[in-house]
C-alpha positions as CSV (number, residue, x, y, z in Angstrom):
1,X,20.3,135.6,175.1
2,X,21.3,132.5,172.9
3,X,18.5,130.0,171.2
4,X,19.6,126.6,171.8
5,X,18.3,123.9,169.1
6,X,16.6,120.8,170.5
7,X,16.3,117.9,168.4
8,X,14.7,114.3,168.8
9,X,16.4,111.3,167.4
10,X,14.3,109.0,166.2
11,X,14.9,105.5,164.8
12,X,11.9,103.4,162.5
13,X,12.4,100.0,163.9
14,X,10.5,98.9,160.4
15,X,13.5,99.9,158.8
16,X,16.3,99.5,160.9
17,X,18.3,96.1,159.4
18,X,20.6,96.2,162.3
19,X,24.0,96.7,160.4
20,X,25.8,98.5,163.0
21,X,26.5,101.7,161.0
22,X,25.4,104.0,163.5
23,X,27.1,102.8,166.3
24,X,30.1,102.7,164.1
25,X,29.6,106.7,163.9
26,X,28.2,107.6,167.0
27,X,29.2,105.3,169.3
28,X,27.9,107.1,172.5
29,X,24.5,108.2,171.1
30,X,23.9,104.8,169.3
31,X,23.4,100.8,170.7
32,X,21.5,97.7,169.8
33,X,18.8,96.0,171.6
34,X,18.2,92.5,171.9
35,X,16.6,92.2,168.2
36,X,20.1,93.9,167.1
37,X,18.0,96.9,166.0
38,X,19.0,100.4,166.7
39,X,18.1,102.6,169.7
40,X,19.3,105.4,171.3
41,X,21.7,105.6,174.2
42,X,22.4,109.0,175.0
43,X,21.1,111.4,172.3
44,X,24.0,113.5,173.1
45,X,26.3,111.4,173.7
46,X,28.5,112.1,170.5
47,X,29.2,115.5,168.7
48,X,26.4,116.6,166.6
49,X,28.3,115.7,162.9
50,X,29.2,112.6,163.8
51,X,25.2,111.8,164.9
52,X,24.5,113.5,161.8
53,X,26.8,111.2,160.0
54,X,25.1,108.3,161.3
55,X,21.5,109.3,160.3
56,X,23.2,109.7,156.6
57,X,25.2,106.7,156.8
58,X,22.4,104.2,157.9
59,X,21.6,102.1,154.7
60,X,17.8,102.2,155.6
61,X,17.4,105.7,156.3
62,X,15.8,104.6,159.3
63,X,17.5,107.3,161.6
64,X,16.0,110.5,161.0
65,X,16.7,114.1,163.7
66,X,13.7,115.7,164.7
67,X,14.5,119.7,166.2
68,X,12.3,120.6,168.0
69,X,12.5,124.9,168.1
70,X,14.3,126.7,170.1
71,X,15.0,128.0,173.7
């Protein structure tokens, strides 16, 4: 049987500057609300580097991925 890894994306909305650079990354996964601060769209919406690319690129460090064990 294969163990799948969950993981929870999270974004701090303290942090968060709204500069874009995760939707720039992960389009799919990542949008903008009405504040232009980041949320999540479809947390699998995009290949898992390029959401990983995201949570390093963000200037804040305000994206940060949560797994949450395994299945």
């Amino acid at each position: 049987m294969a163990t799948t890894t969950h993981r929870e994306i999270r974004i701090d909305r303290s942090l968060c500057m709204g500069s874009g650079q995760c939707c720039w990354y992960a389009p799919n996964t990542f949008g903008q609300d009405d504040e232009t601060i980041a949320i999540v769209i479809d947390p699998a919406g995009d290949p898992d580097d390029a959401i990983e690319a995201a949570a390093d690129g963000c200037p804040t460090q305000a994206i940060s991925i949560v797994a949450n064990g395994a299945r």
